[in-house]
C-alpha positions, 0 to 999 in steps of 0.5 A: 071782816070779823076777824079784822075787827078782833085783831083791831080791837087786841092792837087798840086794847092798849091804848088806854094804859098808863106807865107804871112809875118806879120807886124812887129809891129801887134804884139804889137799893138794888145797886146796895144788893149788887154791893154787898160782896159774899167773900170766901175766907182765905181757908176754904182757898188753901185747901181748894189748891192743895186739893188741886195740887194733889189731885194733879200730883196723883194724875202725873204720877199715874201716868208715869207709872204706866209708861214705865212697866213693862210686860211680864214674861207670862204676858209674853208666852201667851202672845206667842202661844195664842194666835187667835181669839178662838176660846175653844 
């Protein structure tokens, strides 16, 4: 019963609040915020697409340089020596 009533009492605690009327003018002032544009100077995007440009140059030509080398001739004496992977 006890508890009953505490439930009741936390339910009806809010009964007797009034709403809370905004500014006028929040509105506004929060849509001049959202307005106001941080724009990058047409600089700093060059050098992010050179950047960019090299980075994936550099990236191909790694990848071409490793499809085109071929095995030394010492690579190829020790795969055929070495059957195993015993090192003793």
């Amino acid at each position: 019963m006890e508890a009953n009533n505490w439930t009741n009492d936390i339910l009806n605690s809010s009964n007797g609040i009034t709403k809370v009327v905004p500014d006028t003018l929040l509105f506004s002032k929060i849509q001049n915020r959202i307005s106001i544009q941080n724009t990058v100077s047409i600089q700093w995007i060059w050098i992010a697409a050179a950047s960019f440009t090299i980075l994936v140059s550099l990236n191909i030509k790694m990848l071409l340089s490793n499809t085109t080398k071929t095995s030394a001739p010492t690579e190829t004496i020790v795969s055929s020596v070495s059957n195993s992977n015993q090192l003793y």
